[in-house]
C-alpha positions as CSV (number, residue, x, y, z in Angstrom):
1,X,0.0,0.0,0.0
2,X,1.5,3.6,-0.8
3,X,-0.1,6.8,0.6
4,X,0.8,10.0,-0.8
5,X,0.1,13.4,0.6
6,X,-0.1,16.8,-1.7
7,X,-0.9,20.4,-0.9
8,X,-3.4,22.5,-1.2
9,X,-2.4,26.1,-3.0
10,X,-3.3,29.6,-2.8
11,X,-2.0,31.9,-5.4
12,X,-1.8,35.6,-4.6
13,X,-1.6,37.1,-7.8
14,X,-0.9,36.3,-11.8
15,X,-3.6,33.7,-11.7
16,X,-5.0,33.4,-15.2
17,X,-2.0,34.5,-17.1
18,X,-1.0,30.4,-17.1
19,X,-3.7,30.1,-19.4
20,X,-2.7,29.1,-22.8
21,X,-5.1,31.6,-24.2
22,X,-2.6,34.4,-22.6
23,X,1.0,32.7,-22.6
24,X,0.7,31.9,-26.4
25,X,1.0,35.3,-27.0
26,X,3.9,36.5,-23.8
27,X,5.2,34.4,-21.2
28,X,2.9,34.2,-18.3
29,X,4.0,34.5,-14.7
30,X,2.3,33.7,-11.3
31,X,3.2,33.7,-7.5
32,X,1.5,30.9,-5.5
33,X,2.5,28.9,-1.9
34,X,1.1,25.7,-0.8
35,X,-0.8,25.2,2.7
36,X,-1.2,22.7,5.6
37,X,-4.4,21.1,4.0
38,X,-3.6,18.2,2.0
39,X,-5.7,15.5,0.2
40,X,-4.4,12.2,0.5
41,X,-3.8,9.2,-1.9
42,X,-4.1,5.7,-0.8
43,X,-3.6,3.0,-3.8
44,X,-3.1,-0.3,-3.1
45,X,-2.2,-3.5,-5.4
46,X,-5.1,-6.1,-4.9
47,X,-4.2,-9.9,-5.4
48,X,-5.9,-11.4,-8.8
49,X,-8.5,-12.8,-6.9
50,X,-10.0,-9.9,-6.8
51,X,-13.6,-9.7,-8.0
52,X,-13.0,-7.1,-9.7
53,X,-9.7,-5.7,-11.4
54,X,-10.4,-2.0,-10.1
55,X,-12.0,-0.3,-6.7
56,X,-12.1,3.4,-6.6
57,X,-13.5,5.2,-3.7
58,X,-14.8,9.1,-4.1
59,X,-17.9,10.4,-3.7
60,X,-19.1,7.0,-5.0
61,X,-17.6,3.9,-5.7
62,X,-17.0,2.2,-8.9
63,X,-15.9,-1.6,-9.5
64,X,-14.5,-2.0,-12.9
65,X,-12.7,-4.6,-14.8
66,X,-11.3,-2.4,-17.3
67,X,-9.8,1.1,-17.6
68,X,-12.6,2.4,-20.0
69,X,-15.2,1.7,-17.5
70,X,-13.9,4.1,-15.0
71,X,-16.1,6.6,-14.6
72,X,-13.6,9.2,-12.5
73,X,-11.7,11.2,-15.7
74,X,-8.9,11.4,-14.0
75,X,-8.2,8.4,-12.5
76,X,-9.4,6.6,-15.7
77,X,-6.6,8.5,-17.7
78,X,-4.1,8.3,-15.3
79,X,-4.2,4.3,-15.3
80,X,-4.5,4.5,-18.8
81,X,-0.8,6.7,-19.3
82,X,1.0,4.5,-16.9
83,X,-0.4,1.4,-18.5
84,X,-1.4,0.1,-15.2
85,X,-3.5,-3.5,-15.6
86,X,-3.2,-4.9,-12.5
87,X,-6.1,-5.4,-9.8
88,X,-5.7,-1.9,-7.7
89,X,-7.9,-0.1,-5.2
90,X,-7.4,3.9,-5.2
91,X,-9.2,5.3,-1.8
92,X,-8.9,9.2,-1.0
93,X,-9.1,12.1,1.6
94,X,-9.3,15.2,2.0
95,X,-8.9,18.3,4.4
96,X,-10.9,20.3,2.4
97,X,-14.3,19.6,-0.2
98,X,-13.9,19.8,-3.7
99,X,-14.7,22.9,-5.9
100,X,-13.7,25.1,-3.4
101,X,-10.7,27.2,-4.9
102,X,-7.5,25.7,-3.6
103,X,-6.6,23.4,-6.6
104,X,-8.4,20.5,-5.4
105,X,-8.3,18.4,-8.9
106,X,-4.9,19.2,-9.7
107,X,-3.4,18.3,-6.3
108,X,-5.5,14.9,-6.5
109,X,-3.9,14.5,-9.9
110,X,0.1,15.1,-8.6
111,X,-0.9,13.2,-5.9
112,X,-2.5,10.1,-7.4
113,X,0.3,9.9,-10.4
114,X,2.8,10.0,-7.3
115,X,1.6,7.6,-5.5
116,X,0.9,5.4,-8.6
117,X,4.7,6.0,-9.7
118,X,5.9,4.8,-5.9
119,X,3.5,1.4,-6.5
120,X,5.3,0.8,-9.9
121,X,9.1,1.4,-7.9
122,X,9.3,4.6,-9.9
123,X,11.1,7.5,-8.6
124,X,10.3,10.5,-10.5
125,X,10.8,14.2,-10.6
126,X,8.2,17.0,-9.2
127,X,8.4,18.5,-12.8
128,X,7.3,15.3,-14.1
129,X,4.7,14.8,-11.9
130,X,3.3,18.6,-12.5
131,X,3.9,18.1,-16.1
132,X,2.0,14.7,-16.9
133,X,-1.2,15.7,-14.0
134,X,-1.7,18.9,-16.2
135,X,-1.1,17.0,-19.5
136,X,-4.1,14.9,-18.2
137,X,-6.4,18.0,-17.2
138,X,-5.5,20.5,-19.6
139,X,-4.5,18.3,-22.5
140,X,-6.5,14.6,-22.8
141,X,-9.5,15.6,-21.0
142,X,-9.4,19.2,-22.4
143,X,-10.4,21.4,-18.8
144,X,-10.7,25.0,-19.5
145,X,-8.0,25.3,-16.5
146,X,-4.3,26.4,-16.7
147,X,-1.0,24.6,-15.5
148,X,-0.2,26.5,-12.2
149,X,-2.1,24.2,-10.1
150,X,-0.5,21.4,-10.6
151,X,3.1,22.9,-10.3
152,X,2.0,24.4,-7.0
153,X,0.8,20.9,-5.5
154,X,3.9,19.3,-7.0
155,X,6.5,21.8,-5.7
156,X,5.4,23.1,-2.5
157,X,6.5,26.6,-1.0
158,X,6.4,29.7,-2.1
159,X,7.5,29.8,-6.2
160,X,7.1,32.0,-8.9
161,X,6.1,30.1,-12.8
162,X,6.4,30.9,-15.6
163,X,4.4,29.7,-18.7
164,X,6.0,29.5,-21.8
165,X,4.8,29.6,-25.5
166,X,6.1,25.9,-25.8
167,X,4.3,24.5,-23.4
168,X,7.7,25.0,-21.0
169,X,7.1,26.2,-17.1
170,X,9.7,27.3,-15.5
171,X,10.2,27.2,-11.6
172,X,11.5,29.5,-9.6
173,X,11.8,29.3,-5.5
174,X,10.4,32.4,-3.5
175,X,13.5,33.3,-1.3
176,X,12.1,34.4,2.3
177,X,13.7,34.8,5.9
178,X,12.3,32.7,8.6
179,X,11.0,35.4,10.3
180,X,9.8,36.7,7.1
181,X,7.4,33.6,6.5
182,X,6.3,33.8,10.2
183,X,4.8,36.9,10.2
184,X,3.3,36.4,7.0
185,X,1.1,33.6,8.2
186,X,0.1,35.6,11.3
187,X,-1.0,38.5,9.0
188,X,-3.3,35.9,6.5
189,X,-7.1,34.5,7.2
190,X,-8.9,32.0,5.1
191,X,-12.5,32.4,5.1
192,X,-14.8,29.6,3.7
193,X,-18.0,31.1,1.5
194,X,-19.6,27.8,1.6
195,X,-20.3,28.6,-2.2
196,X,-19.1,25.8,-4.2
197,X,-18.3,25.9,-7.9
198,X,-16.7,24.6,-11.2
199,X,-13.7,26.4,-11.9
200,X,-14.0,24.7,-15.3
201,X,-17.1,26.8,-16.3
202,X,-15.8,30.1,-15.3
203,X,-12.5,29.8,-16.7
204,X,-14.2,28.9,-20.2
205,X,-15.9,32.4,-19.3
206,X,-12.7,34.4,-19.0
207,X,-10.9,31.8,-21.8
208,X,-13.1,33.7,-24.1
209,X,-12.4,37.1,-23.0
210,X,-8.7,36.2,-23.0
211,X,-8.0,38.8,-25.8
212,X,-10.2,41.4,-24.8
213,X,-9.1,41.6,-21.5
214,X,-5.2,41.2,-22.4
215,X,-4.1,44.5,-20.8
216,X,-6.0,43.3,-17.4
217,X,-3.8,40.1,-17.5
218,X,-0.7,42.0,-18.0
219,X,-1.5,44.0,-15.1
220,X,-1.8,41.0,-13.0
221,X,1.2,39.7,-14.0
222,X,3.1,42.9,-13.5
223,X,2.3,42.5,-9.6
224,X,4.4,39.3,-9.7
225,X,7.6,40.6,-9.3
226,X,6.8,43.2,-6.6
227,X,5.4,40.7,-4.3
228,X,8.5,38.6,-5.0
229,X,10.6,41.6,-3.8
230,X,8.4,42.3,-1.0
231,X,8.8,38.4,0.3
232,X,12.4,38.3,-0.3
233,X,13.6,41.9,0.9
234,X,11.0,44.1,2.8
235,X,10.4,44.4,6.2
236,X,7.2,45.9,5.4
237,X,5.1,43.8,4.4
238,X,1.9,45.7,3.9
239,X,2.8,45.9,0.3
240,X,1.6,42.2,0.0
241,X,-1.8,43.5,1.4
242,X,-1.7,46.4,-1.2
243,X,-0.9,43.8,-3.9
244,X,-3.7,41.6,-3.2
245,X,-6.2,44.3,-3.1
246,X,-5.2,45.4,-6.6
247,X,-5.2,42.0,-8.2
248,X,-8.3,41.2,-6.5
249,X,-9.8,44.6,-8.4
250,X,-8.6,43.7,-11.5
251,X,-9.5,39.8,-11.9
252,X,-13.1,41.1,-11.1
253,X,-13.2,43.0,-14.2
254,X,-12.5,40.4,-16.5
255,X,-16.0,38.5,-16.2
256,X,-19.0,39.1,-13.9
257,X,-19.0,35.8,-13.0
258,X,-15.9,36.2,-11.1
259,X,-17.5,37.4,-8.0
260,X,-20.9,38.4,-7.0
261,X,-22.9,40.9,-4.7
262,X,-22.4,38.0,-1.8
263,X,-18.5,37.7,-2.1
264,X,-18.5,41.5,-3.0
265,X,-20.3,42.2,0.5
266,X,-18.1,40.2,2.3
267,X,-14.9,41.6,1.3
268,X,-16.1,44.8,2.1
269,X,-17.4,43.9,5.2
270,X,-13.9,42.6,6.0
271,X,-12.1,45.8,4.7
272,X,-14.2,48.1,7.4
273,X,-12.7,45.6,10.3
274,X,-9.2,46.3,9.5
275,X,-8.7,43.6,6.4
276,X,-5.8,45.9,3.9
277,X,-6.3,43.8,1.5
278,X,-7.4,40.3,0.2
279,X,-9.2,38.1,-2.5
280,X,-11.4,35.5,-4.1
281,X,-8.7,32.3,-4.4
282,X,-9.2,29.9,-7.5
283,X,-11.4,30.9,-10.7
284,X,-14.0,32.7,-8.4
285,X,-17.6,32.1,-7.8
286,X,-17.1,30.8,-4.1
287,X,-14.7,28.8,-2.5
288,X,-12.6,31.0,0.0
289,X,-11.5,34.5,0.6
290,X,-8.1,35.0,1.9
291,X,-7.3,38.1,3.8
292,X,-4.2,40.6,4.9
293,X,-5.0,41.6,8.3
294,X,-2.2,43.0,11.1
295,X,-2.8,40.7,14.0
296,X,-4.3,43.5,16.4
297,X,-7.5,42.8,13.8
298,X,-7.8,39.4,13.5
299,X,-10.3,39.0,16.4
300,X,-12.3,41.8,14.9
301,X,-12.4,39.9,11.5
302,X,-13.4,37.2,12.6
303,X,-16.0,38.6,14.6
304,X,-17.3,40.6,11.5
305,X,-17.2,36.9,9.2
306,X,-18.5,35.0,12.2
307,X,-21.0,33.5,9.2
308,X,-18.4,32.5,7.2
309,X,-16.0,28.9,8.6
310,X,-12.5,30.8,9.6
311,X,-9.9,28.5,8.7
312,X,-6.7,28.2,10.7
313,X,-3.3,27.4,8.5
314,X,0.1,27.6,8.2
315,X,2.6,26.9,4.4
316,X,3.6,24.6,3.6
317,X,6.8,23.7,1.9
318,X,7.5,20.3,1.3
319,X,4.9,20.1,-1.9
320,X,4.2,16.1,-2.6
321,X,5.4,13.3,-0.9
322,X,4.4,9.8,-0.2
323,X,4.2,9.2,3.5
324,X,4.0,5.4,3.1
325,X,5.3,3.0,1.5
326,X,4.8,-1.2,2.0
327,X,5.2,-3.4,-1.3
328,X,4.3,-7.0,0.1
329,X,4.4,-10.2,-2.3
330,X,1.7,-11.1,-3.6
């Protein structure tokens, strides 16, 4: 039996720029970190006695004898690139529900590849792992998503990527003081909507407006490299606050579906109890709001979102990893 364990993400800003509808035409750039909620991948080799070859668990559960049966995309196609036709059982969970902003399907994807690479006695990169979970999203079962995701879960930490015309990402490390990190977590607040949605319809939304809203992308991407600078170099880190806030402002405008007079409420709510800044994480829709708040304000935050779930987190930085291994004979 292997277990693997992969992170959740939240990007700050550049989100939609790793879109190939935008980094077909310039390089596009985002600034992400990974968090202490993880979904986990247990897959286990059955013995051929088996009644059936395959057992996946998720919000149902299927039993198949052969890979086109499978109902769950992803784990159909990810058995289906590694050539796996041997009885197995795939069983997951979760920290956090589905469809809630934080890269769910593409940390599920890293995670289930990993683990299915560590069954097989394969040792294999992160990038290969990011690369072949968003060659199953993006390219086989066409997602209107982009890439970052699946870097993100695969990496951990705080990175900057870059999307290339080719196809290319390239990965570059966040570098951060201890104490620089520390006070960053004490200043963020995750705040659950309990608004669920498909990041796959709203992103064909803003796919379509790709062109149209081109200079609104570039703008996101230019607050890339100032939060970089801000996490690596300042002691003042109220700029990350001010960074949010205008990315947040300017993914809004790209599609009314983005937000709405609910999330639009909130945020304002939180800005009169001291939030500087903040946003809508994932596509938008739902899912969670993230927050810059100094730490004299938190209790007033919360107190002002006391409808909303506040949830507690920290970063982190190991990305995925299988946390257990055990290849008996069979």
């Amino acid at each position: 039996m292997i277990i693997s364990r992969t992170p959740f993400r939240i990007s700050f800003v550049g989100g939609g720029t790793d879109l190939e509808e935008f980094y077909r035409h310039e390089p596009g750039k985002v600034l992400s970190t990974t968090i202490d909620k993880y979904i986990y991948v247990v897959v286990k080799r059955q013995t051929s006695i088996a009644d059936y070859k395959f057992r996946i668990n998720w919000s149902t559960v299927e039993f198949r004898n052969t890979i086109d049966e499978i109902e769950h995309p992803i784990v159909r196609e990810a058995l289906r690139l590694m050539e796996i036709d041997f009885p197995l059982e795939i069983t997951t969970f979760a920290d956090i529900p589905a469809f809630t902003g934080l890269g769910s399907s593409s940390a599920f994807a890293v995670g289930l590849l990993h683990a299915l690479f560590a069954l097989k006695g394969e040792m294999v990169t992160k990038n290969t792992l990011a690369k072949l979970a968003a060659k199953i999203e993006v390219d086989i079962l066409g997602r209107n998503i982009g890439k970052q995701d699946h870097y993100a879960a695969a990496y951990g930490n705080f990175n900057v990527f870059e999307f290339r015309a080719d196809g290319s990402v390239i990965v570059e490390p966040v570098f951060y003081r201890p104490d620089t990190r520390g006070a960053l977590s004490s200043r963020l607040m995750l705040f659950y909507t309990r608004v669920k949605r498909d990041a796959h319809e709203i992103l064909t939304s803003q796919k379509s407006k790709t062109v149209e809203k081109m200079s609104v992308l570039q703008g996101m991407k230019e607050l890339v490299e100032p939060l970089r600078e801000t996490l690596s170099h300042s002691n003042d880190l109220t700029q990350v606050a001010e960074l949010l806030h205008k990315g947040w402002l300017l993914k809004k405008s790209i599609t009314a579906e983005i937000s709405s007079s609910e999330i639009d409420e909130y945020y304002e709510r939180a800005r009169s109890a001291g939030a500087l800044g903040g946003k809508l994480l994932g596509a938008g829709g739902g899912g969670f709001l993230l927050f810059y708040v100094e730490p004299e304000n938190r209790a007033a935050l919360r107190e002002s979102l006391k409808d909303l779930y506040h949830m507690p987190f920290d970063f982190d930085s190991a990305g995925t990893r299988i946390t257990y291994y055990d290849q008996p004979s069979l």
